[in-house]
N, C-alpha and C positions, 0 to 999 in steps of 0.2 A: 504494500500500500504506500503512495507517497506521503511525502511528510504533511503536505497541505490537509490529507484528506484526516489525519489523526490532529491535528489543529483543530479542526474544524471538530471533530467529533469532543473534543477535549472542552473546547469553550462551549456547545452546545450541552454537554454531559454538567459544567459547573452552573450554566444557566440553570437548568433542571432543579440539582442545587439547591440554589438561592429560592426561589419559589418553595421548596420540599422545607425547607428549613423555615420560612415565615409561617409555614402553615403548624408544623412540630409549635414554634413557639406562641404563634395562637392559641391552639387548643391546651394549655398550661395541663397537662398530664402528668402522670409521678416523673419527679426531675429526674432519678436515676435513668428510667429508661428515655425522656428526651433526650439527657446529654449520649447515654450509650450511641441512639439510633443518629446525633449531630456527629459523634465522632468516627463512624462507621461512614456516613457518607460524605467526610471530609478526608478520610483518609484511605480510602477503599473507590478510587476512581471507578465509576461504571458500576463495578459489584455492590457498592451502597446502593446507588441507585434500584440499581435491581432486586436486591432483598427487601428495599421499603416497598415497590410496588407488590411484591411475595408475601410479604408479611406483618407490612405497616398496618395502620387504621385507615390511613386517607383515603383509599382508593373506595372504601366498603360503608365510608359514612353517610354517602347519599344513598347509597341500598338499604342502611338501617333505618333511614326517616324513613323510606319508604313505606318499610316494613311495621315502622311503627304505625305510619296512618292506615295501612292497611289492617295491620289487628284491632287497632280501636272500630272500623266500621265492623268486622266482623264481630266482635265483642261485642258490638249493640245489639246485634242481633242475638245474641245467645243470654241476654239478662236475665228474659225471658227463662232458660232455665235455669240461669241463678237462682231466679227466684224461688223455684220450683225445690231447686236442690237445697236451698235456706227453710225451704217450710220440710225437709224430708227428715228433719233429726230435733231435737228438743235441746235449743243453746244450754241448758239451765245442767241437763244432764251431759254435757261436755264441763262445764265449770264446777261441777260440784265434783266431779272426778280425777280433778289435776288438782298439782300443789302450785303455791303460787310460782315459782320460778317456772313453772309447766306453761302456765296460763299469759307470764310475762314475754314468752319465749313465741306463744300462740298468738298474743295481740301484735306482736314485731314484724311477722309473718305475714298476719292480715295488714294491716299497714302499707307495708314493701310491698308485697306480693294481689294483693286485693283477690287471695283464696281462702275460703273458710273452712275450718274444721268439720270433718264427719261424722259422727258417730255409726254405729252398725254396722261396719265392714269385719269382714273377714280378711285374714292378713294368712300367708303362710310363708314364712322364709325357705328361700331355696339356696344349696350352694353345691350340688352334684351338678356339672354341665350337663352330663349326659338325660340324667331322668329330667333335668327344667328341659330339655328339650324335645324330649321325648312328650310330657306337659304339654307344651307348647303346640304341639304337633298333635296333639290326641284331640285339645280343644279347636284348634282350628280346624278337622277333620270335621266335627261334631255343629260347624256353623250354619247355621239357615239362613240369614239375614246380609252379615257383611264383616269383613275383615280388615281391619286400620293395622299396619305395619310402619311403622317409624324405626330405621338405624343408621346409624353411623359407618358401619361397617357389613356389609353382604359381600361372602369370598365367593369368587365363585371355584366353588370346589365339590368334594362328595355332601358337602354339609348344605351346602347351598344350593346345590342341586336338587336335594331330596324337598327342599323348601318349597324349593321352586314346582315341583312336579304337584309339589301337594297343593299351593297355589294357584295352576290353573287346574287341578282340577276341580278345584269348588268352584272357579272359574266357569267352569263348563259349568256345573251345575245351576248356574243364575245365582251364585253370592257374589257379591260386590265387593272385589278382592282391589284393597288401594296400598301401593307398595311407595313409603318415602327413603328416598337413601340422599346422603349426603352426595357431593360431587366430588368432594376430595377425596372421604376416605374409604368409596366407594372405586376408585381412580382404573383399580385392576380388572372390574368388572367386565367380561369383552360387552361386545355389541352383537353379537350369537348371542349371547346368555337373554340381552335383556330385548333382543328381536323376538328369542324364543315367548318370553312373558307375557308380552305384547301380544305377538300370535295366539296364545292361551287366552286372553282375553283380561288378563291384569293388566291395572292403570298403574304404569310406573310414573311416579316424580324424583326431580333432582331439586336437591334445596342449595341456592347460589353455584350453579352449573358457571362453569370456567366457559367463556365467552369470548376470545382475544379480541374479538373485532368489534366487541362493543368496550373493551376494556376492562374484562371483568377475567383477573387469573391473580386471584387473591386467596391465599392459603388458614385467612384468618376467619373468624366469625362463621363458624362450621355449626353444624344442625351435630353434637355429639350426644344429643337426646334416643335412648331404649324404650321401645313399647311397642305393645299390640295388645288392641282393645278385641274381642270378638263380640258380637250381637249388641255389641254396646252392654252389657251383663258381668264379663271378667277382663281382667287388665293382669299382662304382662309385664314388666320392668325392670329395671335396677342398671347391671355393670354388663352383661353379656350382650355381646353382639353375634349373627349369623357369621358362623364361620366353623371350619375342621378344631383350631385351636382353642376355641370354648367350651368342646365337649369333650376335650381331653384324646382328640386322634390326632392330633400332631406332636413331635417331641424334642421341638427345637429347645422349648425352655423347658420342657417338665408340663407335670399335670397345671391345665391355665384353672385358677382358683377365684369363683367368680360369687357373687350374694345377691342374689334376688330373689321379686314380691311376686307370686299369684295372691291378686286381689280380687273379692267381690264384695257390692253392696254400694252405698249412695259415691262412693270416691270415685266411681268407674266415669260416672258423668262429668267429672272434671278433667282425667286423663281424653274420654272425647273432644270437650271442648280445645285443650291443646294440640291434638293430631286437627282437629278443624280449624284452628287456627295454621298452625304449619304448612297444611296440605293446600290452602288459599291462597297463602304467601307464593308457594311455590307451581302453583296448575291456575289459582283464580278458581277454583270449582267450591263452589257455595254447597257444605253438607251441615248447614243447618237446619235441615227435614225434620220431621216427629221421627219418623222411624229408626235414625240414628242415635236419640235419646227417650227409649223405655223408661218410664217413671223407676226410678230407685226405689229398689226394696229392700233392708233391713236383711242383712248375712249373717250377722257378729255381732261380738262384743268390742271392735277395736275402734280407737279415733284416731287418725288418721288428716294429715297435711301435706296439699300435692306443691311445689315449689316451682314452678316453672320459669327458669332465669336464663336471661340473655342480654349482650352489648345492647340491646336494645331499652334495659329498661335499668335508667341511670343510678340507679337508689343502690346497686350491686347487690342484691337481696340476698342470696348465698353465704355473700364474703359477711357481712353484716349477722346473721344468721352467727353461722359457726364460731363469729368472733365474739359475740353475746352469750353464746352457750358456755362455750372455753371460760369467759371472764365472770359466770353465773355460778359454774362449777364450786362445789363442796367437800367433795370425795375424792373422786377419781374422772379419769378421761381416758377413753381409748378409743385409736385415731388409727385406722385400717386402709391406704392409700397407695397406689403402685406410681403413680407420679407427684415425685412430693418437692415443691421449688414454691416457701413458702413466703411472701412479705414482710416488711416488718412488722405492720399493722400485727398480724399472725403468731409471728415469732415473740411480741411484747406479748400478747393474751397468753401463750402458752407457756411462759418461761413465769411470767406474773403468777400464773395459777400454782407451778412447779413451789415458787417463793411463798406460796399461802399453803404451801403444806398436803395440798391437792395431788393426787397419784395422776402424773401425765406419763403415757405410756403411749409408745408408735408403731407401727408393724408395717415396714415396709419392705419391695424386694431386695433380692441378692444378685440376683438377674433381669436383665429387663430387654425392652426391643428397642429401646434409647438410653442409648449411652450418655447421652449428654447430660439429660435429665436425670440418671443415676446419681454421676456425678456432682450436678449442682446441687443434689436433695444432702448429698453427704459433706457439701461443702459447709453446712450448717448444724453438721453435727457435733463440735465440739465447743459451740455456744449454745447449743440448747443441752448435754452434756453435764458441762460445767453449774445449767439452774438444778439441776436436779432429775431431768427429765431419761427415761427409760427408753432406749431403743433397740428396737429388733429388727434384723434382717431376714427374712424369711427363704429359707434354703429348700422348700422340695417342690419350688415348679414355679410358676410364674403368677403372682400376687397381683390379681386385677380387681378385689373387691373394694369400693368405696363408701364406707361405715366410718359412723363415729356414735357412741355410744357414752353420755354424758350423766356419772352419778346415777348408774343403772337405772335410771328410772324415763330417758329421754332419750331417743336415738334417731337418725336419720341412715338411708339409702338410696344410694342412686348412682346418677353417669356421671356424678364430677368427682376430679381429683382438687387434691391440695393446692394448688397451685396458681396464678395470677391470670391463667390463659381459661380455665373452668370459669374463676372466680369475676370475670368482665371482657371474656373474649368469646367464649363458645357459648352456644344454647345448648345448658343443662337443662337434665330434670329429676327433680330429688322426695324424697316421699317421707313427711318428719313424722316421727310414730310416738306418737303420747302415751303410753302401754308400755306401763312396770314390764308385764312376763314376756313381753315380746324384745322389750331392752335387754332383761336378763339371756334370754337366747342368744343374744348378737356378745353379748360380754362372755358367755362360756363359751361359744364360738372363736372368739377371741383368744382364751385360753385355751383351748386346742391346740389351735395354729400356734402356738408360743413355741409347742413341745415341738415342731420342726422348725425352730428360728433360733439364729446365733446372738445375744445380745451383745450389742458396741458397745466397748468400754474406752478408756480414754486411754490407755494402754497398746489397745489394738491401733487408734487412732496415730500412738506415737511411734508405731510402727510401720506407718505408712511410706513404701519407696519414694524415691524421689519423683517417679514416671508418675506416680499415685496422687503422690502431692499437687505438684503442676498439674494435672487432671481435674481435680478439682479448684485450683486457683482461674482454670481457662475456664472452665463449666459454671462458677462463679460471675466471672464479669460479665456470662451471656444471659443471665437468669433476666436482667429487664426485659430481653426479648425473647425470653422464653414462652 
C-alpha cells in the first residue's frame, strides 16, 4: 500500500477518535471503564476502534430507546393482566409470611422492577441436566395450545437436534411453536438447522441479529435470558441453555452443573408476559391474545418474584437487588456463580458483610470456557480473602449455576452471573424465592458441591507463578470491559 493511502487511513481512523471519545465522555459512565475504553482507543490505532464498535454501548443505545418505547406500548396492553394477576393471590397473605428484611427486599423489587409477588406456585428445583431435560421435553410433548422458547444459546448438535425434531412436530400438530434465540450466542447455528424449523413450521426469532449494512454487529446487550412457558400453565428456567454440554454429553470440562425452576401456578403469567414482550421487540408479533394467558390457578404453597432486567431499564434492578441483600445479611451468604468479575459497588457489600461477622462464602469454577474471566474473578481474591470471606473452587466439571442464597431464609435463581456485563449489559432473568425450605434446598445444595471444591487460601495465593500472577494482573485491567 503506498504511504499516502495509510495517511489517509491514519487521520480518518483518529477523526473517528475524536467523535468516539466526546461521546465516552458524554454519557459520564463508571470512570474506570471510560478511561480503560479512552486508552484502548488512543493507543490501539484501528483495533480500539474496532473493539468499541464490538463491544462498546454506542452503537446499541439507539436500539435500546427503541426497545424501550417499544415495551412500554406492549406493556399497556398487558395491564390488563396485571391486573388480573394482582386480584389472583391475597397481598395480606404474602406479608404476613415474610420477615421484615423479606418484605424490604420485596418492596425494592417492586419499585425497580414494577413485578409483584405471587403466592400459590409450585416451585421444584432442578440441577440433573439430563432429567430437566428430559422434563422439559416430556412437557413440551404433552402441549395443546403453544410453546414460548427463549435462549441464549441453541447448539446445534445431538441435543439440539432432538429439540428441534420435537419442535416441529407439535409443529405439525397445530401448537404454536415460537422459538427466541439470541444472535450472538446462537452464532454457530447453521442455516440447515434453522431452514429445517422453519420448514417444520416453527416461528424462529433473532433478538438484535448482526446487520453490517444497517450497522448493527454489536456483541453487547444480548437477550442471555432461559425459558419456556408451555400452554401458558408451566415455566421452564434458571442457568441451562439447549445444548450437548448441559446435559452432561460433552467432556471438554467435566459434568456442566447447572440449577433450575419447573414452575406452576399464578408466576407463569409473568414469565409470559416477558417472552411477549421479547418476542415483539424482536418479530413485532403482538401475543397478547386471551389464549396465551389462562386465568392463574393456585399450584403451591410458594411466593415467588420474577426479575426481569436489562441495559434497558436504568435503575440496574439486579445489581441493586443483590447488593441490598448482601448489605441486609445477618448470618450467612452463599454466592454460586461461574463468571464472577465483581464491582466495587459489590466487592464493599461483600467484604462489609464478611466485617459484620456475616458467613460470606463463594463457589466458583476451576475450569471454565473463558479464561479471561477466570482470571479476573481471581484477581480479587486476595482482597476479599484478606475481609474474611471463604472461597471455593469447584473441581468436578464445569460450574454454570447462578444462586445466591441469603441467611437461609431468601434466595434467588437464574441466567445472571456476578459480574458488570449481567448486572447492566445483558437481558437477564432471575426468579427471587421468599420460601425458608426452598432456601434451605439451594444452601444444602450448596454444601454438597463444597465436598468437590478446593478452598483458596492465601497461601495457595502466595504460590502463585509468575505466568499466574501476570494472568491475573492482565485479566485485571480488562475487567471495565468485561
Amino acid at each position: 500500500m503506498p504511504w499516502y493511502f495509510w495517511s489517509a487511513a491514519s487521520i480518518a481512523n483518529y477523526i473517528a477518535v475524536f467523535f468516539t471519545l466526546i461521546h465516552i465522555l458524554r454519557t459520564r459512565r463508571d470512570p474506570r471503564g471510560m478511561m480503560a475504553w479512552i486508552l484502548t482507543l488512543l493507543l490501539l490505532p484501528f483495533i480500539g476502534l474496532v473493539l468499541f464498535l464490538l463491544v462498546g454501548r454506542m452503537p446499541m443505545e439507539r436500539k435500546i430507546r427503541k426497545r424501550r418505547k417499544r415495551r412500554m406500548r406492549i406493556e399497556n396492553k398487558l395491564e390488563r393482566r396485571t391486573a388480573v394477576l394482582h386480584e389472583s393471590y391475597d397481598v395480606r397473605e404474602v406479608d404476613l409470611a415474610m420477615e421484615k428484611e423479606q418484605l424490604d427486599l420485596m418492596n425494592l423489587a417492586t419499585r425497580l422492577a414494577g413485578t409483584v409477588v405471587t403466592a400459590g406456585n409450585h416451585v421444584d428445583v432442578r440441577y440433573d441436566g439430563e432429567k430437566s431435560f428430559l422434563e422439559l421435553s416430556l412437557s413440551i410433548d404433552a402441549a395443546q395450545s403453544h410453546v414460548h422458547l427463549m435462549y441464549y444459546v441453541y447448539a446445534d448438535d445431538a441435543t439440539g437436534n432432538a429439540m428441534s425434531d420435537l419442535l416441529i412436530r407439535k409443529a405439525e400438530q397445530d401448537v404454536e411453536v415460537r422459538l427466541l434465540l439470541d444472535a450472538v450466542g446462537c452464532w454457530r447455528l447453521s442455516r440447515k438447522h434453522l431452514h429445517r424449523l422453519k420448514r417444520g413450521g416453527v416461528k424462529v426469532g433473532f433478538f438484535m441479529p448482526w446487520k453490517p449494512m444497517r450497522r448493527r454487529f454489536q456483541m453487547n446487550c444480548r437477550n442471555h435470558r432461559k425459558l419456556c412457558v408451555v400452554d401458558g400453565s408451566i415455566v421452564f428456567t434458571g442457568s441451562k441453555n439447549i445444548g450437548d454440554e448441559y446435559v452432561g454429553r460433552k467432556g471438554q470440562f467435566g459434568p456442566w452443573r447447572d440449577t433450575n425452576l419447573t414452575m406452576r401456578g399464578p408466576c407463569v403469567t409473568q414469565f409470559q408476559e416477558i417472552f411477549a414482550e421479547d418476542w415483539h421487540f424482536a418479530t413485532k408479533e403482538d401475543l397478547t391474545a386471551d389464549r396465551y394467558f389462562p386465568a392463574p390457578a393456585r399450584a403451591g404453597e410458594h411466593s415467588v418474584q420474577i426479575v426481569a432486567s436489562g441495559p434497558d431499564d436504568q435503575a440496574h434492578v439486579l445489581h441493586q437487588l443483590l447488593y441490598a441483600a448482601v448489605s441486609d445479611a445477618s448470618e450467612s451468604i452463599e454466592i454460586m456463580t461461574p463468571y464472577f468479575v465483581p464491582d466495587q459497588a459489590m466487592i464493599l457489600a461483600l467484604t462489609s458483610a464478611a466485617y459484620r461477622n456475616v458467613r460470606v462464602r463463594l463457589l466458583l469454577p476451576s475450569r471454565t470456557d473463558h479464561k479471561l474471566v477466570l482470571w479476573a474473578g481471581r484477581s480479587f481474591y486476595e482482597e476479599l480473602l484478606t475481609a474474611g470471606i471463604e472461597i471455593y473452587e469447584y473441581d468436578r466439571g464445569m460450574l454454570h449455576s447462578k444462586t445466591a442464597v441469603v441467611d437461609r431464609r431468601w434466595s434467588m435463581v437464574g441466567s445472571a452471573n456476578m459480574d458488570v456485563r449481567s448486572f447492566r449489559i445483558n437481558f437477564e432473568l432471575t426468579t427471587l424465592l421468599f420460601d425458608e425450605a426452598l432456601s434451605r434446598e439451594l444452601y444444602q445444595d450448596f454444601e454438597t458441591l463444597l465436598k468437590g471444591a478446593t478452598r483458596v487460601t492465601r497461601k495457595r495465593l502466595a504460590g502463585w507463578s509468575l505466568g499466574e500472577q501476570l494472568a491475573a494482573g492482565v485479566a485485571r485491567l480488562a475487567t471495565p470491559m468485561l
